[in-house]
PDB file as gemmi writes it, atoms N, CA and C in Angstrom:
CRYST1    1.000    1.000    1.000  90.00  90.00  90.00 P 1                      
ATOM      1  N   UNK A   1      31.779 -14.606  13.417  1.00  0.00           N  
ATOM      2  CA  UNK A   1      32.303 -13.636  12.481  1.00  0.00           C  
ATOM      3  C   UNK A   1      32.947 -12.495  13.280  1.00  0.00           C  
ATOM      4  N   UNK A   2      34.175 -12.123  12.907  1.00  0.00           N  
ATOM      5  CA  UNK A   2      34.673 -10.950  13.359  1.00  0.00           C  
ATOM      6  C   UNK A   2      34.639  -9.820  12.800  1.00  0.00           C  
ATOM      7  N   UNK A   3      33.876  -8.732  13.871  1.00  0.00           N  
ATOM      8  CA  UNK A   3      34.045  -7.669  13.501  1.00  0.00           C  
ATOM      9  C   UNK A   3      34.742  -6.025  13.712  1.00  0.00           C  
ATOM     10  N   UNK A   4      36.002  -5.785  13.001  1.00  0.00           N  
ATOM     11  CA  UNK A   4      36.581  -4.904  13.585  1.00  0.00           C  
ATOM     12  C   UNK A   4      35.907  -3.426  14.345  1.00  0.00           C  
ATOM     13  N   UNK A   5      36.716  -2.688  15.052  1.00  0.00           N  
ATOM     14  CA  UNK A   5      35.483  -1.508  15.566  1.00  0.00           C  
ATOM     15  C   UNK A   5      35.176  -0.532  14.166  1.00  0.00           C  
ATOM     16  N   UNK A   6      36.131  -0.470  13.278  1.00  0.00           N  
ATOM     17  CA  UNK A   6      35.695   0.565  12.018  1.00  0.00           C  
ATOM     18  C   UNK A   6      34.817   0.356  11.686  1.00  0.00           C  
ATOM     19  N   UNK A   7      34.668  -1.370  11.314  1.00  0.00           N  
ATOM     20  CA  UNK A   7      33.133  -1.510  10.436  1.00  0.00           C  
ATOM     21  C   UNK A   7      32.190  -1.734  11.465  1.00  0.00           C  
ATOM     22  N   UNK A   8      32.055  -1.831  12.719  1.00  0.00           N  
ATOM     23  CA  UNK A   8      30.913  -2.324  13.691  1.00  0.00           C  
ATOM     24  C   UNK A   8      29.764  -1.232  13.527  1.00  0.00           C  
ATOM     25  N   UNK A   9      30.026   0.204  13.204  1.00  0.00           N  
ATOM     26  CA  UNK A   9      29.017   0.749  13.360  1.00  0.00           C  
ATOM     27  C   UNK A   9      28.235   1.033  11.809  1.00  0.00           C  
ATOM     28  N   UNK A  10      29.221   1.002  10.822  1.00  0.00           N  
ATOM     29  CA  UNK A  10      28.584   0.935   8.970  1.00  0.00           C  
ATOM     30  C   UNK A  10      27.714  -0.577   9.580  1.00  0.00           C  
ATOM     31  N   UNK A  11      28.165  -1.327   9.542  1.00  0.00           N  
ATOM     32  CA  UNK A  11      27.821  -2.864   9.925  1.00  0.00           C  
ATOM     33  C   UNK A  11      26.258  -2.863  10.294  1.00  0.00           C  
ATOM     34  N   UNK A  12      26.020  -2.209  11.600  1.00  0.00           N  
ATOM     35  CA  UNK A  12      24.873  -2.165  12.254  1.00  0.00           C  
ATOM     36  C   UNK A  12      23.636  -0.812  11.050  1.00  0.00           C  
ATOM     37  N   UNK A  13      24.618   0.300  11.107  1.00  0.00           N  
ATOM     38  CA  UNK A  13      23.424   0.936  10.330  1.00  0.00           C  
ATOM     39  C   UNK A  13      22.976   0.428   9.249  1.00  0.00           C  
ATOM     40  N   UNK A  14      23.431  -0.709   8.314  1.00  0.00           N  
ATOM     41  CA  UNK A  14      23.052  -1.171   7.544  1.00  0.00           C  
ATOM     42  C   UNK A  14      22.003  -2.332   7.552  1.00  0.00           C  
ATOM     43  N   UNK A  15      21.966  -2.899   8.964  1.00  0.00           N  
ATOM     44  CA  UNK A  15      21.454  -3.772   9.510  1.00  0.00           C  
ATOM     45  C   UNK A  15      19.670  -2.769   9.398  1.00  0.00           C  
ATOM     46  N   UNK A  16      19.994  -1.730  10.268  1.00  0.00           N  
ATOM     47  CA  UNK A  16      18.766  -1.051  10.613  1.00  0.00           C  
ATOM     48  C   UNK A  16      18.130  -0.293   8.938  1.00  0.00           C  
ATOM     49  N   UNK A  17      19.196  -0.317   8.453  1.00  0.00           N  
ATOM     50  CA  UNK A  17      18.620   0.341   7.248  1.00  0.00           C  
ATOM     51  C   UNK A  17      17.699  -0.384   6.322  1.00  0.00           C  
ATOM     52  N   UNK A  18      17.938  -1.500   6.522  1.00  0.00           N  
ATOM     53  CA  UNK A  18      17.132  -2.972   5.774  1.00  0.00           C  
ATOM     54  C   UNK A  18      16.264  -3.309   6.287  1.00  0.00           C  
ATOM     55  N   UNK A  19      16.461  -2.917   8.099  1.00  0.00           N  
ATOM     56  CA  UNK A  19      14.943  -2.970   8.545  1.00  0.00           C  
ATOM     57  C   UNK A  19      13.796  -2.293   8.230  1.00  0.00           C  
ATOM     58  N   UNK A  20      14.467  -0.856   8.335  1.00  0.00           N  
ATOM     59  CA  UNK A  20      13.632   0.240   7.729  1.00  0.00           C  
ATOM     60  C   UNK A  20      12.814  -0.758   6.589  1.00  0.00           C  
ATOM     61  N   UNK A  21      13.726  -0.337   5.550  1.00  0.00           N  
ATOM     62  CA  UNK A  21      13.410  -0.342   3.943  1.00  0.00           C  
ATOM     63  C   UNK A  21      12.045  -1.652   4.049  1.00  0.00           C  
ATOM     64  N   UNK A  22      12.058  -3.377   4.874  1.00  0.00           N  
ATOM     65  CA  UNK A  22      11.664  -4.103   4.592  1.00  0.00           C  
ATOM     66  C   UNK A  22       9.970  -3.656   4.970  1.00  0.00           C  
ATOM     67  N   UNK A  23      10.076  -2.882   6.381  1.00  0.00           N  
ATOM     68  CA  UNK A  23       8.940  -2.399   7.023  1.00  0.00           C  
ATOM     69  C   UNK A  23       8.132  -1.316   6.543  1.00  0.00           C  
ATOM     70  N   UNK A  24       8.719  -0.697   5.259  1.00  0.00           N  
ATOM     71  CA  UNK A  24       8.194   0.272   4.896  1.00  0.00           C  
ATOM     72  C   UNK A  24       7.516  -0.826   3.572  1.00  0.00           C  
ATOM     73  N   UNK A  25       8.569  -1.588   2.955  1.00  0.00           N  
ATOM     74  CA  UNK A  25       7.750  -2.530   1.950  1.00  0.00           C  
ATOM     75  C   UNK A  25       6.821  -2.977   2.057  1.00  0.00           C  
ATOM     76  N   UNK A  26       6.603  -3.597   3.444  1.00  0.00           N  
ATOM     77  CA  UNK A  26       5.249  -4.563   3.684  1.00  0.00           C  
ATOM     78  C   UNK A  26       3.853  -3.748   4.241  1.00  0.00           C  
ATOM     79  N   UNK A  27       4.470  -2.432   4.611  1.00  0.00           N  
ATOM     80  CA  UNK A  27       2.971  -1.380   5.082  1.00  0.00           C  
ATOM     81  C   UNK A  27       3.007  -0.873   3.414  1.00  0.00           C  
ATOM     82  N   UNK A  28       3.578  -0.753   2.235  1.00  0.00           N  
ATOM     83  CA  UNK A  28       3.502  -0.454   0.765  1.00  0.00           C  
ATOM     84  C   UNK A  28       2.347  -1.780   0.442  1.00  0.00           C  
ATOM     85  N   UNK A  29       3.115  -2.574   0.463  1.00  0.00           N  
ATOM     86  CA  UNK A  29       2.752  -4.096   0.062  1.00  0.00           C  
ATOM     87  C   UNK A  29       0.667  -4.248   0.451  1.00  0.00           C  
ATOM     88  N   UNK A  30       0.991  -4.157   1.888  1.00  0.00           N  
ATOM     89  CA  UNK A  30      -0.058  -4.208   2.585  1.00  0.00           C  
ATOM     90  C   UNK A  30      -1.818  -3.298   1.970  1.00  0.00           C  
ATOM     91  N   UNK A  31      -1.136  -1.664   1.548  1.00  0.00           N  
ATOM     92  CA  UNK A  31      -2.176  -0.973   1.319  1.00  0.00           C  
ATOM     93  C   UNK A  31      -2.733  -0.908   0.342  1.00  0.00           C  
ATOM     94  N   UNK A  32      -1.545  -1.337  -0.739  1.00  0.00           N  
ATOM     95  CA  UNK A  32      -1.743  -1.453  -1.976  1.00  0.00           C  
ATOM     96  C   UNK A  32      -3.089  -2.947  -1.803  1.00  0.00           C  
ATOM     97  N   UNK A  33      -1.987  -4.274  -1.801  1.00  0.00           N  
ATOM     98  CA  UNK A  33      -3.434  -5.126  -1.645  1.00  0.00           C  
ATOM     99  C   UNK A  33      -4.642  -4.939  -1.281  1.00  0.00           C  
ATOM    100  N   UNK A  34      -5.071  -4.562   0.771  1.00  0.00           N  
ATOM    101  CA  UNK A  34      -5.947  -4.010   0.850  1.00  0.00           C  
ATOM    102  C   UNK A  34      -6.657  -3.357   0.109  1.00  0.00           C  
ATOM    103  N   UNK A  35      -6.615  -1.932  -0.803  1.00  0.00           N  
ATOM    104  CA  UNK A  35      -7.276  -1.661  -1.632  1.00  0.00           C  
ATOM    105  C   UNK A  35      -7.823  -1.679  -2.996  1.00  0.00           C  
ATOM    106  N   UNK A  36      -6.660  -2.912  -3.453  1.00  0.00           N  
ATOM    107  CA  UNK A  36      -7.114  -3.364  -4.474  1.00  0.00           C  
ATOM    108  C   UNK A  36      -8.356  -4.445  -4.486  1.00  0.00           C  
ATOM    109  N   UNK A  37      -8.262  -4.962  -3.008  1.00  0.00           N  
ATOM    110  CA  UNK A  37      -9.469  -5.848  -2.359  1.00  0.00           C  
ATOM    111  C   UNK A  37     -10.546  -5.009  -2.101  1.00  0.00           C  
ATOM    112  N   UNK A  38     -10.593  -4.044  -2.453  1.00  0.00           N  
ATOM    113  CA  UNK A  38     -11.848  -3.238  -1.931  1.00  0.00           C  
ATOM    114  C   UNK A  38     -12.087  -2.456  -0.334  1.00  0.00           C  
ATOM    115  N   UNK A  39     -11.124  -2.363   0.189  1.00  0.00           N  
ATOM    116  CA  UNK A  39     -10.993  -1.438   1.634  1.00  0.00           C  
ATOM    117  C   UNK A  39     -11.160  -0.518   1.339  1.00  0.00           C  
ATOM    118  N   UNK A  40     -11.958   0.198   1.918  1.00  0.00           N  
ATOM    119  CA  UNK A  40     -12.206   1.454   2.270  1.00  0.00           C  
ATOM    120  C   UNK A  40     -10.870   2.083   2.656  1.00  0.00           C  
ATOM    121  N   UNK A  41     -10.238   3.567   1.575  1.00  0.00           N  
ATOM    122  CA  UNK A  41      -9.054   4.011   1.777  1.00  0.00           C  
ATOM    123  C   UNK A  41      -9.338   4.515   3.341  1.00  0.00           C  
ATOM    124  N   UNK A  42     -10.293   5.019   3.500  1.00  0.00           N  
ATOM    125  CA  UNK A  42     -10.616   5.722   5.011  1.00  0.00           C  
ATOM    126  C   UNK A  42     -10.111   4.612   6.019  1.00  0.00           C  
ATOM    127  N   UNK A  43     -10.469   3.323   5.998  1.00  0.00           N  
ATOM    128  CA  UNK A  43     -10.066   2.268   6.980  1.00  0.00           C  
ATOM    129  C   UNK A  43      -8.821   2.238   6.723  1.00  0.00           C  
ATOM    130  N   UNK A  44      -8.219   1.616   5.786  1.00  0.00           N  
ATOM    131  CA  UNK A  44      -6.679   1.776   5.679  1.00  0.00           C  
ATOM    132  C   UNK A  44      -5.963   2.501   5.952  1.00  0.00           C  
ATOM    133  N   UNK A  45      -6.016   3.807   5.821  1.00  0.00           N  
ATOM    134  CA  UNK A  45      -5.409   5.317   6.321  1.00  0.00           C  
ATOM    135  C   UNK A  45      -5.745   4.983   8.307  1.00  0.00           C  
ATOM    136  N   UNK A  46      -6.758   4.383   8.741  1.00  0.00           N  
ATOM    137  CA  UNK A  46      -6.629   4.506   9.728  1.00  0.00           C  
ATOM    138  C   UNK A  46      -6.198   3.200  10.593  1.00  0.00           C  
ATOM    139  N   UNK A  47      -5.622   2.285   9.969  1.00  0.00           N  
ATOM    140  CA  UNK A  47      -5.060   0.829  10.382  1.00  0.00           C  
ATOM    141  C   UNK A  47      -3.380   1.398  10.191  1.00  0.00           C  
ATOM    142  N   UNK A  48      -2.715   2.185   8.671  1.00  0.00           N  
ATOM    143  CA  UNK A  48      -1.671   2.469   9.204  1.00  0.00           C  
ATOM    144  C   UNK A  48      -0.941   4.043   9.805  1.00  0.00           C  
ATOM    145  N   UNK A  49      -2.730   4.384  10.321  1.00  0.00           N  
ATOM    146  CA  UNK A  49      -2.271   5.519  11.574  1.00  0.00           C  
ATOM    147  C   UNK A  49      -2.326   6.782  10.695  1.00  0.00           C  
ATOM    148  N   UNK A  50      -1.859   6.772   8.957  1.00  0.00           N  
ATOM    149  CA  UNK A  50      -1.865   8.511   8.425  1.00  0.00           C  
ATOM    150  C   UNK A  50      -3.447   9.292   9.469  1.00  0.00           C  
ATOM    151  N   UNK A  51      -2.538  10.235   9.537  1.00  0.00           N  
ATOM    152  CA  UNK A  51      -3.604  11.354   9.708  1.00  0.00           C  
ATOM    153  C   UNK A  51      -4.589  12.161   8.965  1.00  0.00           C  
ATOM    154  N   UNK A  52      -3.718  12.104   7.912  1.00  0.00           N  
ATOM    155  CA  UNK A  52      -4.857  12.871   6.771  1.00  0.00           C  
ATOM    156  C   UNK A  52      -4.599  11.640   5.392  1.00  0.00           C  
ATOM    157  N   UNK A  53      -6.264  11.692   4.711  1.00  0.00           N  
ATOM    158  CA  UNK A  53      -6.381  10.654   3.752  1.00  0.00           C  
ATOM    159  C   UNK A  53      -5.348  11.020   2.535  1.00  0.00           C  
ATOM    160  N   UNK A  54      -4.920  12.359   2.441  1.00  0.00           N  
ATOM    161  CA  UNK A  54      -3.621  12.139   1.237  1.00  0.00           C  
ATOM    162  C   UNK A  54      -2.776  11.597   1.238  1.00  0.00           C  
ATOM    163  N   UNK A  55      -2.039  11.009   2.406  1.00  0.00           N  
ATOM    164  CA  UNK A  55      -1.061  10.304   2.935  1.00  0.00           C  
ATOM    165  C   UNK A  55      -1.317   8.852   2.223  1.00  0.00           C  
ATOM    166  N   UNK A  56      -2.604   8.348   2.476  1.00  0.00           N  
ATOM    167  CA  UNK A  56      -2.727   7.241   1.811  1.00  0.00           C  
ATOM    168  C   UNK A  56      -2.895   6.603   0.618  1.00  0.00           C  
ATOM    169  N   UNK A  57      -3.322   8.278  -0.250  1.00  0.00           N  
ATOM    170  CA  UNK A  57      -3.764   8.525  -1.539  1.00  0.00           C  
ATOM    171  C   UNK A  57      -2.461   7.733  -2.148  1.00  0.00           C  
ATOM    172  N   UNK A  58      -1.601   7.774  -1.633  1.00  0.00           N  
ATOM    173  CA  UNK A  58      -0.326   7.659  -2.583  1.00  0.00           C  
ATOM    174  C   UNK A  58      -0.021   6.396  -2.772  1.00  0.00           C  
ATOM    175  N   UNK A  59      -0.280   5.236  -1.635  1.00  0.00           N  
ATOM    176  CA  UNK A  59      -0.806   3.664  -2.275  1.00  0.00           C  
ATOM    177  C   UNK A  59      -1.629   3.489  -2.981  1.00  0.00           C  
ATOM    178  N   UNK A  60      -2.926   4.372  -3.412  1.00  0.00           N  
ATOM    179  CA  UNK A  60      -3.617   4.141  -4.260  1.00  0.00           C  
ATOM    180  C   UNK A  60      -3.663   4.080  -5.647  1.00  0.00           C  
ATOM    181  N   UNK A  61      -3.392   2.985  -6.622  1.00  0.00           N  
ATOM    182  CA  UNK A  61      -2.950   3.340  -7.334  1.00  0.00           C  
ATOM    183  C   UNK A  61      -3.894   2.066  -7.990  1.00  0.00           C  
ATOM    184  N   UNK A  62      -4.364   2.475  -9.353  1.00  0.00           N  
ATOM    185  CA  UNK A  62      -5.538   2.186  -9.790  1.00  0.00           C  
ATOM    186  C   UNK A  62      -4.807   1.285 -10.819  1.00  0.00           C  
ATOM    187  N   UNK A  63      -5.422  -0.183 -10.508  1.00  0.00           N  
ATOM    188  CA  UNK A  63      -4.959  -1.402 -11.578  1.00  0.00           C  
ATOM    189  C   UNK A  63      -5.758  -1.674 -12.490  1.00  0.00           C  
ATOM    190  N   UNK A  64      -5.566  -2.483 -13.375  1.00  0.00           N  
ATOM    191  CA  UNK A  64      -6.412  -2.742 -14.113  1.00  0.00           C  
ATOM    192  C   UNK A  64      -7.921  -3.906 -13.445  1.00  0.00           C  
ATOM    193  N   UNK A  65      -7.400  -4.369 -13.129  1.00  0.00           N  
ATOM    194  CA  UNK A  65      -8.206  -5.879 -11.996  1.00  0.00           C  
ATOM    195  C   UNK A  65      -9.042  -4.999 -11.037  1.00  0.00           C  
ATOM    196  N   UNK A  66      -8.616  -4.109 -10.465  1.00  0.00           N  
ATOM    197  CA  UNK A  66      -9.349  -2.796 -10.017  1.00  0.00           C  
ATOM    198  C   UNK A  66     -10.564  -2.412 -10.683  1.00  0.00           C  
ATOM    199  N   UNK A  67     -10.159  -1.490 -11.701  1.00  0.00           N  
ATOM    200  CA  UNK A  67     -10.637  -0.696 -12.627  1.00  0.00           C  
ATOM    201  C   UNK A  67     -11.973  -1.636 -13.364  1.00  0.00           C  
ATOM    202  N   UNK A  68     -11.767  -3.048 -13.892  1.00  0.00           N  
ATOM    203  CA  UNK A  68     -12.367  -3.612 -14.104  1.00  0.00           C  
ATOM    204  C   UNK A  68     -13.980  -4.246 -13.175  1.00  0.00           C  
ATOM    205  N   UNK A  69     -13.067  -4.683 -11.915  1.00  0.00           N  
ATOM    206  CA  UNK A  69     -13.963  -4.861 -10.795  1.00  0.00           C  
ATOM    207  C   UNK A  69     -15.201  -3.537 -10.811  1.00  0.00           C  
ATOM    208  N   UNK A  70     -14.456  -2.405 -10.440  1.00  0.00           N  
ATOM    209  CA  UNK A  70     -15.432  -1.251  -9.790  1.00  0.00           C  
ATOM    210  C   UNK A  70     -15.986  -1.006 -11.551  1.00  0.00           C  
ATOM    211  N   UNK A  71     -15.603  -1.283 -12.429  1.00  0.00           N  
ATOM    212  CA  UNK A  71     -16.685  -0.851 -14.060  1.00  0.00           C  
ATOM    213  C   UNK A  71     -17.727  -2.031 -13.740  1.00  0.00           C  
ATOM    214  N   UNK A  72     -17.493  -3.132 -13.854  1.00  0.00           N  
ATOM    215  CA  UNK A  72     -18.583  -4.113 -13.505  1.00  0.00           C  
ATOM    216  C   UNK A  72     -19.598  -3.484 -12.309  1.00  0.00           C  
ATOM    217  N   UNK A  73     -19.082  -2.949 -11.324  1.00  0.00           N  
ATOM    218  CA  UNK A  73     -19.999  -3.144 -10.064  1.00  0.00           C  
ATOM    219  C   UNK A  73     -20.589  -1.740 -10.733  1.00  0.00           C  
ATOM    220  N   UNK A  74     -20.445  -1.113 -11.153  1.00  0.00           N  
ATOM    221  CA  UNK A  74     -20.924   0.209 -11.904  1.00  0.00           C  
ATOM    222  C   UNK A  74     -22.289  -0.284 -12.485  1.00  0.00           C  
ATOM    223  N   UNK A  75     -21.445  -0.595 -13.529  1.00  0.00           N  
ATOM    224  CA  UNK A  75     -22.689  -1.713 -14.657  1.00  0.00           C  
ATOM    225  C   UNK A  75     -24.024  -2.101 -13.615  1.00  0.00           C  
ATOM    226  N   UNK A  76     -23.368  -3.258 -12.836  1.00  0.00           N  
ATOM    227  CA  UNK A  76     -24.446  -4.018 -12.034  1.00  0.00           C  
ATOM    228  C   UNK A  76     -25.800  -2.942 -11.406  1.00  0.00           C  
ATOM    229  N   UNK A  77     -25.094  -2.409 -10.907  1.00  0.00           N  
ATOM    230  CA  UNK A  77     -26.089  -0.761  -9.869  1.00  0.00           C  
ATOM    231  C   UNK A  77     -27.030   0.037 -11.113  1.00  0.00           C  
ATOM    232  N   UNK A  78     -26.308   0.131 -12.027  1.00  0.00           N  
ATOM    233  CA  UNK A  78     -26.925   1.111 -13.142  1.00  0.00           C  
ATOM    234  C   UNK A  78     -27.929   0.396 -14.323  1.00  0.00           C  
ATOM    235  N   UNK A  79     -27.413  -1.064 -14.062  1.00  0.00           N  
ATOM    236  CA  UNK A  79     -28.054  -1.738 -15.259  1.00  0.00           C  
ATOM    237  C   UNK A  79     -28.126  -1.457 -16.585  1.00  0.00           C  
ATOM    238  N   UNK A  80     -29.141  -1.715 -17.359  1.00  0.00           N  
ATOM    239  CA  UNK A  80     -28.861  -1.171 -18.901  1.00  0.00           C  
ATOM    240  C   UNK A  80     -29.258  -0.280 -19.066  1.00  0.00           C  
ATOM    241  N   UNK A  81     -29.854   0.736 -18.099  1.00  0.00           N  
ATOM    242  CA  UNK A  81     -30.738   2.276 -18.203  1.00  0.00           C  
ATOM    243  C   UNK A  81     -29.741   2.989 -19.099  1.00  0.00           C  
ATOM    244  N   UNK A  82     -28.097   2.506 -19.553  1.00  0.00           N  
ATOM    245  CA  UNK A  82     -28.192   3.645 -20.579  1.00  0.00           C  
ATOM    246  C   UNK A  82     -27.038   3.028 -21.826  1.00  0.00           C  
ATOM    247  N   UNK A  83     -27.387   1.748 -21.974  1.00  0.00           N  
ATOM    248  CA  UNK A  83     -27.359   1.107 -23.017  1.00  0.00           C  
ATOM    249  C   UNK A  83     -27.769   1.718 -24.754  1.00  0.00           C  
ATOM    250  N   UNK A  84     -26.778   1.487 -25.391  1.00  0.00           N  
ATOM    251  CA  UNK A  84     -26.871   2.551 -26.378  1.00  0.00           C  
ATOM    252  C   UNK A  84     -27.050   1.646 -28.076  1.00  0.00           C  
TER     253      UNK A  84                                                      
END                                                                             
């Protein structure tokens, strides 16, 4: 493929720009799963390096499959002590 010198350098930043974007998807991708699996946000925050846990707060984002899981494991710990 030929490429003239005008477009060689749009050409390439676009190249890197997709890199960006894909690498930022899969550390998105990544934390989100992880914590929907039950990771400790503290471990995750420190596998992709944030420094402070708000940084990571912001993958956290509460599903239903989540929400469900941790109400059950609630239930389980508490039992029927307040069954109504």
């Amino acid at each position: 493929m030929l490429i003239f010198n005008q477009l060689r350098f749009p050409f390439s930043s676009l190249h890197l720009l997709a890199t960006y974007i894909l690498f930022h998807c899969f550390r998105h991708s990544f934390a989100v799963l992880a914590l929907n699996y039950g990771m400790p946000i503290e471990s995750v925050s420190k596998v992709l390096g944030h420094t402070k846990i708000a940084t990571t707060q912001i993958y956290a984002k509460v599903t239903n499959t989540k929400l469900d899981n941790d109400i059950s494991a609630f239930e389980k710990k508490v039992g029927k002590r307040f069954t109504i």
